[in-house]
C-alpha positions as CSV (number, residue, x, y, z in Angstrom):
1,X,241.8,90.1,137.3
2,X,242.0,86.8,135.9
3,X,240.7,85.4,138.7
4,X,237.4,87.5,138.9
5,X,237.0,86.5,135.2
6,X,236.7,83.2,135.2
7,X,234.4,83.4,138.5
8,X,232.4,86.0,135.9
9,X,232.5,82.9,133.4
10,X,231.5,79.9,135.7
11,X,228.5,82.4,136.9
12,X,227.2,82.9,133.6
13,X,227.7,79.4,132.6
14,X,225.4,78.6,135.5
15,X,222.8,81.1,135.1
16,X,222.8,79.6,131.8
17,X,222.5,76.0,132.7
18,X,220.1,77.5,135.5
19,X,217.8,79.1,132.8
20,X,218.0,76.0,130.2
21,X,216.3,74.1,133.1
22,X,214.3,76.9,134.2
23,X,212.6,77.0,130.7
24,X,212.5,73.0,130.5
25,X,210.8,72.8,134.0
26,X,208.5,75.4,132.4
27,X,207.3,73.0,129.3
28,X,207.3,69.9,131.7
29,X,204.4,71.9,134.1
30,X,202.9,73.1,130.7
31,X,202.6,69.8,129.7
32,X,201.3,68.4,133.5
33,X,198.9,70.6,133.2
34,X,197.9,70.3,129.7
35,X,198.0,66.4,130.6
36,X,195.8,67.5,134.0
37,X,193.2,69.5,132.4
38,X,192.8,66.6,129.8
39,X,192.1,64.3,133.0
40,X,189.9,66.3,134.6
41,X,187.6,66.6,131.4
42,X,187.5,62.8,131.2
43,X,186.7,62.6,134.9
44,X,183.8,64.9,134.5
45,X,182.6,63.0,131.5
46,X,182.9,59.5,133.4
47,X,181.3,60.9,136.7
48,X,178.1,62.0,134.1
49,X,178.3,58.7,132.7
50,X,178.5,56.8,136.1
51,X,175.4,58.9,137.5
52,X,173.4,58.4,134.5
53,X,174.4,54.8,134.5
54,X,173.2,55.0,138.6
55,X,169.7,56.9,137.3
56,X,169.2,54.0,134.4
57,X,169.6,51.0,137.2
58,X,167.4,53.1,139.8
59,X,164.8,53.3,136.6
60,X,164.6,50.2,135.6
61,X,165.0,48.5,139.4
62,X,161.1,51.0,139.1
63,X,160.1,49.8,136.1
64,X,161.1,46.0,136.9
65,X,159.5,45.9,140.3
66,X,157.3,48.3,141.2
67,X,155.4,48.9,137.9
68,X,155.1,44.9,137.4
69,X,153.8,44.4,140.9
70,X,151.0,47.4,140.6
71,X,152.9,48.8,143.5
72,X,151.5,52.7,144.1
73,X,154.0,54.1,146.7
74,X,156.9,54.0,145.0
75,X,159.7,55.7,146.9
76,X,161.7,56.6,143.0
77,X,158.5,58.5,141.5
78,X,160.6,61.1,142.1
79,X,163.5,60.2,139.6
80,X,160.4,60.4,137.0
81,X,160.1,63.9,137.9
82,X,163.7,65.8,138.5
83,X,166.2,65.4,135.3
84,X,169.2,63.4,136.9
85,X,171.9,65.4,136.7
86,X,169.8,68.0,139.3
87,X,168.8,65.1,141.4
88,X,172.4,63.9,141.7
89,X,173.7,67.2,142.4
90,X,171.0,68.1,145.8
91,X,172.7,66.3,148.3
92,X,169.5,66.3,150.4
93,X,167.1,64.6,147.1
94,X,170.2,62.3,146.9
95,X,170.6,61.0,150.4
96,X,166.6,60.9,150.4
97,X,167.3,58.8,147.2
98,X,169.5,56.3,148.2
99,X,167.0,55.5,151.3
100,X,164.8,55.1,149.0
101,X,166.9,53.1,146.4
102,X,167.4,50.5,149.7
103,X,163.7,49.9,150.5
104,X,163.6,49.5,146.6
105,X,166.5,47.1,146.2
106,X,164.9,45.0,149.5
107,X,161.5,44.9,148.8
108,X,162.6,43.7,145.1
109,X,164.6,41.1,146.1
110,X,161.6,39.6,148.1
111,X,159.4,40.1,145.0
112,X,161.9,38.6,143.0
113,X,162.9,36.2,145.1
114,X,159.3,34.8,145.6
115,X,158.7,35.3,141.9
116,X,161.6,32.8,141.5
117,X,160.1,30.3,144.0
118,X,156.7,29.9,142.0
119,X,157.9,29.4,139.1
């Protein structure tokens, strides 16, 4: 009988020292995913801030080169047009973008680059 009791005693003692950790594992992933949903609101905020930071170069890589060289075909009217956060969101405007954002980027650096050499 004595036996059984203490076996009763080192069981409860263990499914208390089981539920102590239970219930500190509990505020540790309450915490992770407090801490986790904090991240993932900065992340969002920094991937808005990195594509508006993306429109503002392809704007003024526009503004710079084709609007100073009188050039009418340019390939970014388009960024004029959408608002950026719906451009950067269409995967087919972006990839059309970014082809375009390369003839920009090469034609530029030969108007640049010959700007440079004149003066």
């Amino acid at each position: 009988m004595a036996q059984l009791r203490d076996k009763n005693n080192a069981l409860e003692r263990k499914n208390e020292a089981m539920t102590s950790d239970n219930v500190r594992l509990e505020e540790e992933n309450n915490r992770l995913a407090h801490q986790n949903s904090a991240l993932a609101v900065d992340r969002e905020v920094m991937h808005h801030w990195l594509n508006g930071l993306t429109v503002s170069m392809w704007r003024l890589t526009y503004d710079c080169v084709y609007r100073a060289t009188g050039s009418a075909d340019c390939p970014y009217k388009v960024i004029h047009i959408y608002p950026p956060f719906t451009v950067l969101s269409d995967e087919l405007l972006k990839e059309a973008l970014k082809k375009a954002l390369s003839k920009i980027l090469n034609e530029g650096g030969k108007i640049w680059g010959q700007v440079w050499s004149d003066n």
